[in-house]
C-alpha positions as CSV (number, residue, x, y, z in Angstrom):
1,X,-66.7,249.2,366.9
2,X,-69.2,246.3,367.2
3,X,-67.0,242.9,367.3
4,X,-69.1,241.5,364.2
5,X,-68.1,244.3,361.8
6,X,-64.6,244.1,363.2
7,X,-64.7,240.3,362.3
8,X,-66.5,241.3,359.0
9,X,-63.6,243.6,358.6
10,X,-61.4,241.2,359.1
11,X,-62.7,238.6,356.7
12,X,-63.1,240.9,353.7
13,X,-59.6,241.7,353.8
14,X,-58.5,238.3,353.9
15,X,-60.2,237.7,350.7
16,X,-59.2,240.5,349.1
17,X,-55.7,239.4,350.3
18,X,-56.5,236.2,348.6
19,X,-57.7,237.6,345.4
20,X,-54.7,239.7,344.4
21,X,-52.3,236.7,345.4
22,X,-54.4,233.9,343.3
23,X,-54.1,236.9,340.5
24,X,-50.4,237.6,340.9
25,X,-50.2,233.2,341.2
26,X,-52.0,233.3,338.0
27,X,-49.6,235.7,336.1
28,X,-46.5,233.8,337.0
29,X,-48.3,230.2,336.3
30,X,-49.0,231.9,332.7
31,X,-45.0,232.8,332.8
32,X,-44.1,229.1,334.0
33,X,-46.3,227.2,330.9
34,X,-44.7,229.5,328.0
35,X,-41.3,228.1,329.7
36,X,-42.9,224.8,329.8
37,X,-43.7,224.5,326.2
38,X,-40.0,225.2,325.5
39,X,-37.4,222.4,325.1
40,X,-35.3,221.6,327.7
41,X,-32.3,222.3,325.5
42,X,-33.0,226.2,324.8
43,X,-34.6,226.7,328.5
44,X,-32.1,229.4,330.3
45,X,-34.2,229.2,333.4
46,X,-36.1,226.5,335.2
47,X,-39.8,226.9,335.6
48,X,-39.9,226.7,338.9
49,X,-37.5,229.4,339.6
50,X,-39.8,232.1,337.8
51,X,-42.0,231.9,340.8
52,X,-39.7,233.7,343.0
53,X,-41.1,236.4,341.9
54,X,-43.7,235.9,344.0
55,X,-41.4,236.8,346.9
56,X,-41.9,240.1,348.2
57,X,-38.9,243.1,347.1
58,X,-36.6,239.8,346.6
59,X,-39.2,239.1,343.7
60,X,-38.9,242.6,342.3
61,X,-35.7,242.7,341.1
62,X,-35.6,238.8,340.4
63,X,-38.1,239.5,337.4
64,X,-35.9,241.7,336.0
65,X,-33.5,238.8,335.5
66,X,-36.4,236.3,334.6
67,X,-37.8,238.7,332.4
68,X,-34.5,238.5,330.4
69,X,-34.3,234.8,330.3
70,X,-38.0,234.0,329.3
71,X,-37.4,236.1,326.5
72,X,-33.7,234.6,325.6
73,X,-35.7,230.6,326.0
74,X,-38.4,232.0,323.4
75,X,-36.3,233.5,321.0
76,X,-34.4,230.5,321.4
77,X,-37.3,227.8,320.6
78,X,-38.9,229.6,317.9
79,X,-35.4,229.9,316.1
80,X,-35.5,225.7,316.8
81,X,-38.5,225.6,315.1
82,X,-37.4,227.8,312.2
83,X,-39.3,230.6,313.3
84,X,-37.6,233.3,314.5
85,X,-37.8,235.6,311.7
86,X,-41.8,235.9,312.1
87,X,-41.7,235.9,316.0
88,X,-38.2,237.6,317.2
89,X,-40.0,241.3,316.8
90,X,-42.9,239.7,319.0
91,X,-40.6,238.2,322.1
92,X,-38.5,241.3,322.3
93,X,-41.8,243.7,322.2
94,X,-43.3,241.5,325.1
95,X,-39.8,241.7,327.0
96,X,-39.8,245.5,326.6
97,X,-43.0,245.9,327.8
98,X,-42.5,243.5,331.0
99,X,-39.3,246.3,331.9
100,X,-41.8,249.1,331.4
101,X,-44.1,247.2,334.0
102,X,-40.9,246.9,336.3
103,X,-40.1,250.0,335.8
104,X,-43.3,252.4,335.9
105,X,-43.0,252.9,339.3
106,X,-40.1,254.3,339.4
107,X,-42.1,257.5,338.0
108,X,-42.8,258.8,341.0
109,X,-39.1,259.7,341.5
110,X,-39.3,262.4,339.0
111,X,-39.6,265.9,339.9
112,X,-42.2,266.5,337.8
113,X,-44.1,263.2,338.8
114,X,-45.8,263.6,341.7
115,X,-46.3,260.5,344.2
116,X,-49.5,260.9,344.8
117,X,-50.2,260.7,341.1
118,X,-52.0,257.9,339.2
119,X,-50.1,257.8,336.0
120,X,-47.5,255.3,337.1
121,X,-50.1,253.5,338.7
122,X,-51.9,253.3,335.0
123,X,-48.8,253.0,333.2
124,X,-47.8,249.9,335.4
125,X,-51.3,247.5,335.5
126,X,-51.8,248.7,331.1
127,X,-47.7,247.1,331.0
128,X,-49.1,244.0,333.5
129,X,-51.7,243.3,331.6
130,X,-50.6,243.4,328.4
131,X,-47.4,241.9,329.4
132,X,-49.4,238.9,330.2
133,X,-51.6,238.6,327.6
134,X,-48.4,238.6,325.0
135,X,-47.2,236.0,327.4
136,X,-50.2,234.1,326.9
137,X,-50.1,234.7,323.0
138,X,-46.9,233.4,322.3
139,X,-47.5,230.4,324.5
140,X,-50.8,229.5,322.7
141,X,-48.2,229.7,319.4
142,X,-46.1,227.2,320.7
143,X,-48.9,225.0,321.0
144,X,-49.5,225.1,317.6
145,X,-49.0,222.0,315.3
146,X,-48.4,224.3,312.1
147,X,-44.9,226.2,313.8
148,X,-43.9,222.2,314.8
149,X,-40.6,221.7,312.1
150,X,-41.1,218.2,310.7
151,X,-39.5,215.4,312.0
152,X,-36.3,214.4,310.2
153,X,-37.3,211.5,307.8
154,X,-40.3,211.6,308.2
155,X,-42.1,212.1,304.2
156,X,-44.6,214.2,304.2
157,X,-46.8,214.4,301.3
158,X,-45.9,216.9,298.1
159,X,-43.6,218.5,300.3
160,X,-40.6,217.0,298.0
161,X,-42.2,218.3,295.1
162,X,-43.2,222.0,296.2
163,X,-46.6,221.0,295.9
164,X,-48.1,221.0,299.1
165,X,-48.0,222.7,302.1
């Protein structure tokens, strides 16, 4: 082998090196700003920590426990902002489906599974992805002014009355 295509070689896998981390950076930064928009008060993990994640087989079983506490700050705010009824149902879907993710490779252990099959492959990037899109959902709803309770003393118009809002 010729040493450009070794060194072309070389360089493609770098990038595609590069590509799946900024991607697997990307999903944890999504995990980190839905923490973020959470107060400090109902936070039962740090955002820093969820990127730990990111460390290889220590990461593995770490998002197991982060899963669990994303979920538990979540519940947590949207009960704060009187909430919870509407999105409890939502945050315990999206934690169930981040276990599936987790777990979906563990498919290959069953008998009937074999390892060289695909479908825990499938199973695991459908539960990644849509794990992070519901990730992404609830976080854009925290952003939203209309979930915000109202300040205490604050008047807000025909809210005394019933009539408005």
């Amino acid at each position: 082998m010729s040493p450009i295509v070794w060194i072309a070689a070389v360089l493609a896998a770098i990038a595609v090196i590069g590509v799946f981390i900024w991607i697997w950076y990307a999903f944890f930064r999504t995990q980190v700003r839905a923490i973020k928009k959470c107060r400090e008060s109902v936070r039962t993990i740090k955002p820093g920590l969820i990127y730990l994640g990111m460390i290889p087989i220590f990461g593995y079983f770490f998002m197991f426990w982060s899963i669990w506490k994303i979920a538990e700050s979540l519940r947590k705010e949207f009960e704060m902002r009187d909430i919870a009824d509407f999105m409890t149902k939502r945050v315990v879907l999206t934690r169930n489906i981040g276990y599936v993710f987790l777990l979906s490779p563990l498919l290959m252990l069953l008998p009937f599974i074999s390892a060289k099959s695909p479908i825990p492959d499938i199973i695991m990037l459908i539960c990644w992805i849509v794990f992070w899109v519901k990730i992404s959902n609830i976080s854009a709803l925290l952003d939203r002014n209309e979930f915000l309770p109202d300040p205490v003393g604050v008047n807000v118009p025909g809210v005394q009355d019933g009539s408005g809002i």
